[in-house]
C-alpha positions as CSV (number, residue, x, y, z in Angstrom):
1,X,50.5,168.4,-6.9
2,X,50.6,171.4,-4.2
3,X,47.5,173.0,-3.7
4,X,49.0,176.5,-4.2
5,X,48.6,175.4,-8.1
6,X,46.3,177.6,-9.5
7,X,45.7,175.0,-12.4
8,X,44.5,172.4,-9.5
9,X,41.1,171.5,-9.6
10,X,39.0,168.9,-7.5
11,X,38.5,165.6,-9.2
12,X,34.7,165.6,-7.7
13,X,33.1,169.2,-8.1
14,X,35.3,172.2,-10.2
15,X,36.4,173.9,-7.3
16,X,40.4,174.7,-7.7
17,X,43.3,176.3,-6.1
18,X,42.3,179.9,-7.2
19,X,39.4,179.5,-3.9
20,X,41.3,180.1,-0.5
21,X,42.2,177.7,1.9
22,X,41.3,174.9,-0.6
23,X,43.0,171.3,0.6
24,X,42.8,168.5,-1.8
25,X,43.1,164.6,0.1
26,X,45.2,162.2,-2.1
27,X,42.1,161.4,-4.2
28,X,42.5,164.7,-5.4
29,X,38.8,165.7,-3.5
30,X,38.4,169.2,-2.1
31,X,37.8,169.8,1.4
32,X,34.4,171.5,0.6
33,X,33.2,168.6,-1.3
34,X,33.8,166.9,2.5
35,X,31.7,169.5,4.3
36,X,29.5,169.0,1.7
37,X,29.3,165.6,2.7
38,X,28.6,166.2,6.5
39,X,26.4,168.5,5.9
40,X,24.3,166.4,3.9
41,X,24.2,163.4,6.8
42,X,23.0,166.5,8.7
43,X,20.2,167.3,6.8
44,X,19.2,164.2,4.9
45,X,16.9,164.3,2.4
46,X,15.7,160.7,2.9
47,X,12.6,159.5,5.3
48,X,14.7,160.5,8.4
49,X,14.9,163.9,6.9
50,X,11.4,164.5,6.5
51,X,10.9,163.4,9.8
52,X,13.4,165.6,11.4
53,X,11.9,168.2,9.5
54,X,8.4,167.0,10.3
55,X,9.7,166.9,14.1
56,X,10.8,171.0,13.8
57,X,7.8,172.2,12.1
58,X,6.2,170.7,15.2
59,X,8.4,172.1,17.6
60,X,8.0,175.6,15.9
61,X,4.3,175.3,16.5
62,X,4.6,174.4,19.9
63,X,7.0,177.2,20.6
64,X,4.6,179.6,19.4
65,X,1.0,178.8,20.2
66,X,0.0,181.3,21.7
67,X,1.5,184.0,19.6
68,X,0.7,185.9,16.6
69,X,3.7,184.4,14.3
70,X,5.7,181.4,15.1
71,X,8.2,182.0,12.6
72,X,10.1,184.9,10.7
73,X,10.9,184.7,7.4
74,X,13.6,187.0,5.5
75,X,12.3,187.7,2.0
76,X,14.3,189.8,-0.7
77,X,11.9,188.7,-4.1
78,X,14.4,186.0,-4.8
79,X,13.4,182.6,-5.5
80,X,15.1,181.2,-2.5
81,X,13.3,183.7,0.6
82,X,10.1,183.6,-1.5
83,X,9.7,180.0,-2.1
84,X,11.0,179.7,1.8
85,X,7.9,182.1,3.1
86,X,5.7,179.7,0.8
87,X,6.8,176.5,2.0
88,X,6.2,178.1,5.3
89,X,2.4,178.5,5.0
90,X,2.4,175.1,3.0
91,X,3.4,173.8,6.5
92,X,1.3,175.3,8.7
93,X,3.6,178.2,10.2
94,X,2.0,181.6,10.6
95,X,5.1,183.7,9.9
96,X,6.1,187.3,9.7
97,X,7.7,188.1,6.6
98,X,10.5,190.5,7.4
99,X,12.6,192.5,4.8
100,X,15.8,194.8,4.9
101,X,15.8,197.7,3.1
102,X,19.3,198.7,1.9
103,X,18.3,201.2,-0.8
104,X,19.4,198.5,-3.8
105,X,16.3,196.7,-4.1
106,X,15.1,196.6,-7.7
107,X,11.3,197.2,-8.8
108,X,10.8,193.4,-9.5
109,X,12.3,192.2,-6.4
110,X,9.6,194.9,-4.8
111,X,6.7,194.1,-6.8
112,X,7.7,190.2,-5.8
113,X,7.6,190.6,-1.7
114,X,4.7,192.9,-2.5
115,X,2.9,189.7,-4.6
116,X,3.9,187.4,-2.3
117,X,2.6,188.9,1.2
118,X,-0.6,189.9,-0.5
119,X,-1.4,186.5,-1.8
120,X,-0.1,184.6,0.9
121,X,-1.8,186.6,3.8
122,X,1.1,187.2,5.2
123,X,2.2,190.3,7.3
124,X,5.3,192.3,6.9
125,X,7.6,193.9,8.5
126,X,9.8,196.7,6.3
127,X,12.9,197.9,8.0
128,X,15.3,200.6,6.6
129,X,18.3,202.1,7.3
130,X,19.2,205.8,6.3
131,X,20.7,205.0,3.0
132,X,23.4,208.7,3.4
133,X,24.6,206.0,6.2
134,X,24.7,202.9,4.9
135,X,26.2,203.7,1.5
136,X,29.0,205.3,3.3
137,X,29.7,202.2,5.1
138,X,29.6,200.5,1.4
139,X,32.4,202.9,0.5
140,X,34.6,202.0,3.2
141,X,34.2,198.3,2.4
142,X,35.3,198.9,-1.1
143,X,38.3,201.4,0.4
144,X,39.4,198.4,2.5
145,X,40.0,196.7,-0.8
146,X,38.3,193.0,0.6
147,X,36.2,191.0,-1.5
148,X,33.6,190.4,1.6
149,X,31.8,193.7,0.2
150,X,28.3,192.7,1.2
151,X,29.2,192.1,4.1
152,X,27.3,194.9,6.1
153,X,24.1,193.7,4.1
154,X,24.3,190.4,4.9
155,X,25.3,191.0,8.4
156,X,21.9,193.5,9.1
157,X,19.9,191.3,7.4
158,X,20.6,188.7,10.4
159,X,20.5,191.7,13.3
160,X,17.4,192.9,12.0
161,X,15.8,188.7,11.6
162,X,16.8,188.2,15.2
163,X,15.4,191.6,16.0
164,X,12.0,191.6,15.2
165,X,12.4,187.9,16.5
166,X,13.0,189.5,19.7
167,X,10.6,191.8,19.5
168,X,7.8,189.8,18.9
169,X,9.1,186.8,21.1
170,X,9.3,184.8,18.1
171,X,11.9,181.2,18.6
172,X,12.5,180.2,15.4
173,X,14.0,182.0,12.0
174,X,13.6,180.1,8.6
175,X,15.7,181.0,5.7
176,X,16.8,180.2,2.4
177,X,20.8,178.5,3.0
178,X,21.1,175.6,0.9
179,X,24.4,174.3,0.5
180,X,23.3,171.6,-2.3
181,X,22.8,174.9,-4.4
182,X,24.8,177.8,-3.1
183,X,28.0,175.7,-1.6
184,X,29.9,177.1,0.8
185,X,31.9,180.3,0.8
186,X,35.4,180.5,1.6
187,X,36.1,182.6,4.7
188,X,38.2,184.9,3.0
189,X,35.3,185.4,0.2
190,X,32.9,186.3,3.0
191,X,33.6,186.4,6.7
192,X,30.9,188.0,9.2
193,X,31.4,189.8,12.5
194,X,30.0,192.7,13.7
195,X,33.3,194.0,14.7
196,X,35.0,193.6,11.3
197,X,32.0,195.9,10.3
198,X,32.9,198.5,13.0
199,X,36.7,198.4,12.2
200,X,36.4,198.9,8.8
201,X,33.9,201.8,9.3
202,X,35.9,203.9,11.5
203,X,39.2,203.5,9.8
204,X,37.7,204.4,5.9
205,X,34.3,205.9,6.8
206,X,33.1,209.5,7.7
207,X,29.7,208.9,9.4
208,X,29.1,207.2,13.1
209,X,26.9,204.0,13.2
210,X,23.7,204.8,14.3
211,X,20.8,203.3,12.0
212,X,23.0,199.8,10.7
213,X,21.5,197.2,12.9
214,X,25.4,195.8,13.5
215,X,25.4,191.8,14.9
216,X,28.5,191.2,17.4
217,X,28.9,188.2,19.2
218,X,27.8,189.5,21.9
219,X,24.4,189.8,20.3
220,X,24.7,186.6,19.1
221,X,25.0,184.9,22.3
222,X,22.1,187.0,23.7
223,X,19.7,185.8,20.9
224,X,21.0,182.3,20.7
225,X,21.2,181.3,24.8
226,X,19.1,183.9,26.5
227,X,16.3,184.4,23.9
228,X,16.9,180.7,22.9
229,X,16.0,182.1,19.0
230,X,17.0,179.4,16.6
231,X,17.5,179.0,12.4
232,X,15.5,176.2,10.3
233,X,17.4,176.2,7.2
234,X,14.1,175.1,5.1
235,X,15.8,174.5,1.4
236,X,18.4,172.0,3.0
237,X,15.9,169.1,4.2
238,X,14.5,169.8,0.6
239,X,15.3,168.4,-2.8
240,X,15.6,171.5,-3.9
241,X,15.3,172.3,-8.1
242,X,15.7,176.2,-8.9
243,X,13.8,175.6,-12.1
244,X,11.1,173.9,-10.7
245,X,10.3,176.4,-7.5
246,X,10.6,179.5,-10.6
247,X,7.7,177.9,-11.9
248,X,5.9,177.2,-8.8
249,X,6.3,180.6,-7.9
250,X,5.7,182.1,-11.1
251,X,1.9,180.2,-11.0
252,X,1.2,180.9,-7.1
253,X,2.6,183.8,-6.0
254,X,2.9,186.0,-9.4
255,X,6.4,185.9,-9.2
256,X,9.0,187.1,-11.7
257,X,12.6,186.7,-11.8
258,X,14.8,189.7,-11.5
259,X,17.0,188.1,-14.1
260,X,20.0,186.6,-12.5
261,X,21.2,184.9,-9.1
262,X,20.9,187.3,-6.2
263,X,20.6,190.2,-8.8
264,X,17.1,191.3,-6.7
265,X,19.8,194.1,-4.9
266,X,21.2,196.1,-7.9
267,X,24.8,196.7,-5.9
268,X,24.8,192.8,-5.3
269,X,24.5,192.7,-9.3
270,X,27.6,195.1,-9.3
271,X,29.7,193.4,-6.8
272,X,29.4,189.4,-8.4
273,X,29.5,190.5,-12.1
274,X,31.8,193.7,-12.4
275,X,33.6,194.4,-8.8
276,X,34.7,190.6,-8.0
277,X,36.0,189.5,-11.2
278,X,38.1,192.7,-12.6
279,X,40.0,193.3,-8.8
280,X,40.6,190.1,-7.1
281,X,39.8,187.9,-10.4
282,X,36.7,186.1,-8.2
283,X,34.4,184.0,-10.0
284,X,31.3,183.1,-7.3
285,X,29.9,180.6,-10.4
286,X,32.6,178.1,-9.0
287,X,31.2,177.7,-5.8
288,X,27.3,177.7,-6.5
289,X,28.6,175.1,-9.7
290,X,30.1,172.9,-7.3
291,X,27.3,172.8,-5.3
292,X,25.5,171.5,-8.0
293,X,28.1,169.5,-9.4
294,X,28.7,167.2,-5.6
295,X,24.7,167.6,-5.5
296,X,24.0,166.2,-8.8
297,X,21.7,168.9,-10.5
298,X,24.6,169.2,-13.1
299,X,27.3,167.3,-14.5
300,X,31.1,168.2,-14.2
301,X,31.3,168.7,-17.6
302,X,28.6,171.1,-18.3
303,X,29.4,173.5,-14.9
304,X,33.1,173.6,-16.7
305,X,31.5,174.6,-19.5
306,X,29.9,177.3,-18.2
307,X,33.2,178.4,-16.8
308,X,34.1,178.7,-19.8
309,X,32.7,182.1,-20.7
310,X,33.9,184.6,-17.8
311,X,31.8,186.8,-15.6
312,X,30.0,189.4,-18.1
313,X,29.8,193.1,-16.3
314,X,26.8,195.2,-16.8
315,X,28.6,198.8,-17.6
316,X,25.1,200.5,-17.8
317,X,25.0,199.1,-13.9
318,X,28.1,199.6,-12.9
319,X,28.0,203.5,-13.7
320,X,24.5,203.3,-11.5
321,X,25.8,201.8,-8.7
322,X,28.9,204.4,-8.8
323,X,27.0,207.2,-9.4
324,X,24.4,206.5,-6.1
325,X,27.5,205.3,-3.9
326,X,29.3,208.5,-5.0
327,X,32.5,207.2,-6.7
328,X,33.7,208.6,-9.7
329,X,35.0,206.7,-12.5
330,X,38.6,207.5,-11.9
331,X,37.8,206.8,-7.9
332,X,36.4,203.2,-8.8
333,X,39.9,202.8,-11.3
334,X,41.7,203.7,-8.1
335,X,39.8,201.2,-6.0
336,X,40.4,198.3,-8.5
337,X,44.2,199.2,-8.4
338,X,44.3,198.7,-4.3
339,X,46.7,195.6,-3.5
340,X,43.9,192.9,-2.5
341,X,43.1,192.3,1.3
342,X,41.4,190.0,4.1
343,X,39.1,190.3,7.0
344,X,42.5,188.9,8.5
345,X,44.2,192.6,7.9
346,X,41.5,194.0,10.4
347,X,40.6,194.0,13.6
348,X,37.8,191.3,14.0
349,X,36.3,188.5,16.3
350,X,38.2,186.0,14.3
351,X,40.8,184.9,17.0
352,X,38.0,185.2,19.9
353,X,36.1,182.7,17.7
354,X,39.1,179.9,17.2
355,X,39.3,180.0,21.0
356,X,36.0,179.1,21.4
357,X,36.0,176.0,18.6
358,X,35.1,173.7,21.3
359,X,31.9,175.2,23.2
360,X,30.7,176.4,19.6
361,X,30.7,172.8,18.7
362,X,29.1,171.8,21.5
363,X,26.6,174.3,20.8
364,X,26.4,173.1,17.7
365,X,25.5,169.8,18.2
366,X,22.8,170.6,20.6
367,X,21.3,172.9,17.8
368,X,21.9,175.9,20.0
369,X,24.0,177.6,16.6
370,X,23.7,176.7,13.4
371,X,25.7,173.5,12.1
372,X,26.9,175.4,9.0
373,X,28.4,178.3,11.3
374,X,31.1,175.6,12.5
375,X,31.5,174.6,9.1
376,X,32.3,177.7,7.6
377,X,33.9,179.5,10.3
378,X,35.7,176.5,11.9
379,X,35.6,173.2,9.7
380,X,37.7,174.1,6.8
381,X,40.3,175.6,8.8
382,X,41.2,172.5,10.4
């Protein structure tokens, strides 16, 4: 059976031909389910991944002994960043808690980073952008008519990690990543470049960049070579249960939920349950499922099951979202009827990136850049 069927679906996890440059081997396994696999010799969650791990926390507090922090931690209020800024003190790490301030952060993600810092003894760092400026970006993202809306969020939220990493001469950035629970996105679901950001912006947008804390590669290779900064992805040398760290959370840190994965941004809420599904007929379930699924947290049978019953849009958040963006109804109906696009129908540091496959996997390997960016950007191309 091609893998251009829609009606495909992997024989492993529930991944199927509706995800983009899906491949299925003549068992009928998805290539994702294969990164999956190198991923997890990468970070094993045996005795030789606790001591890997063991051997970074050590490194970390090396690098910075004699400096105020020797980690930075992203936090949102989420269950991932929280538990991640935990697990940090649980280790012995004196980080800096660091959060990006988009303007869509909802009173119980606040109230959680607020918890969290206070308890923990932990300092933070807020950093905002002028929001006139960054929602106008948001607009031009939905203008382009790409699924990869959060893009510009998800890209800042690196800049401004390595940033204050920078600043404070800081080696090592801990976040939340886990593909045994979150999978893998597609490229075409979510690529991330700097450049993509700045194209998009000055063919759909009205306002110069001037507070976004954009990311080229350029920056890249100046934090990762010359500053020598590096990721720990904590949650992947973990076996990681959702359920479990809610209730941790909930007893140590006074922790709520906000009521739904990644729903601490109210515009993140918008794009996964409303935005996704009724334009380019997206469901993210399938890929965090998966995960599950190849991880064995659920069973095949039950993640189908959940399939079952199709993204449900908030309309009481949708009309929010559009009324603090500044769209109108009928502009948002206009938006949804845009023929769907890529990151490929930009300009973007895409083909600068496939020239450099080799050296990034070199890099990878020596730890330099994180494994998972070869993965995603290079590994299931190939």
């Amino acid at each position: 059976m091609s893998s251009n069927d829609n009606h495909q679906i992997c024989s492993r996890c529930i991944s199927d031909a509706t995800i983009p440059d899906i491949r299925f081997d003549e068992r009928g396994v998805c290539n994702f389910c294969r990164i999956h696999d190198s991923l997890n010799e990468q970070f094993p969650l045996n005795d030789k991944g606790k001591q890997k791990l063991d051997q970074i926390v050590g490194k970390i507090q090396r690098d910075g002994q004699f400096r105020k922090y020797d980690c930075i931690v992203g936090v949102s209020g989420g269950t991932d960043s929280t538990f991640c800024l935990y697990m940090a003190k649980r280790l012995g790490l004196r980080p800096l808690a660091v959060h990006f301030d988009n303007g869509w952060d909802s009173e119980v993600s606040i109230a959680n980073i607020n918890n969290a810092i206070r308890i923990l003894e932990v300092d933070l760092e807020w950093i905002t952008v002028d929001f006139k400026e960054f929602s106008d970006i948001q607009r031009s993202f939905l203008k382009a008519s790409v699924p990869d809306v959060e893009i510009p969020t998800d890209l800042a939220i690196h800049a401004v990690l390595h940033r204050v990493a920078a600043k404070n001469n800081v080696k090592w950035i801990i976040n939340g990543m886990n593909f045994r629970t979150e999978g893998i996105q597609p490229l075409k679901w979510s690529y991330m470049d700097g450049r993509y950001v700045r194209s998009i912006q000055e063919r759909y947008g009205h306002l110069p960049l001037v507070t976004y804390p954009n990311l080229t590669i350029r920056n890249m290779v100046d934090f990762s070579l010359i500053k020598g900064i590096k990721t720990l992805p904590l949650l992947a040398y973990m076996n990681y249960s959702k359920a479990e760290t809610k209730d941790i959370l909930r007893r140590e840190v006074d922790w709520s939920d906000c009521g739904g994965h990644h729903f601490e941004s109210l515009y993140t809420r918008f794009v996964i349950t409303d935005l996704l599904w009724k334009k380019f007929g997206i469901d993210k379930r399938k890929i965090q499922l998966s995960a599950e699924v190849r991880s064995e947290k659920l069973t095949r049978d039950a993640a189908l099951e959940i399939l079952k019953t199709p993204p449900g849009g908030d309309a009481e958040v949708t009309e929010i979202v559009l009324g603090k963006i500044g769209f109108t109804e009928e502009e948002f109906r206009e938006i949804l009827s845009l023929p769907p696009k890529t990151f490929l129908d930009y300009p973007t540091s895409y083909p600068l990136i496939k020239a450099l496959k080799w050296p990034i996997r070199l890099a990878c390997s020596m730890n330099v850049i994180p494994k998972i960016f070869y993965e995603k950007y290079l590994g299931a191309q190939t």
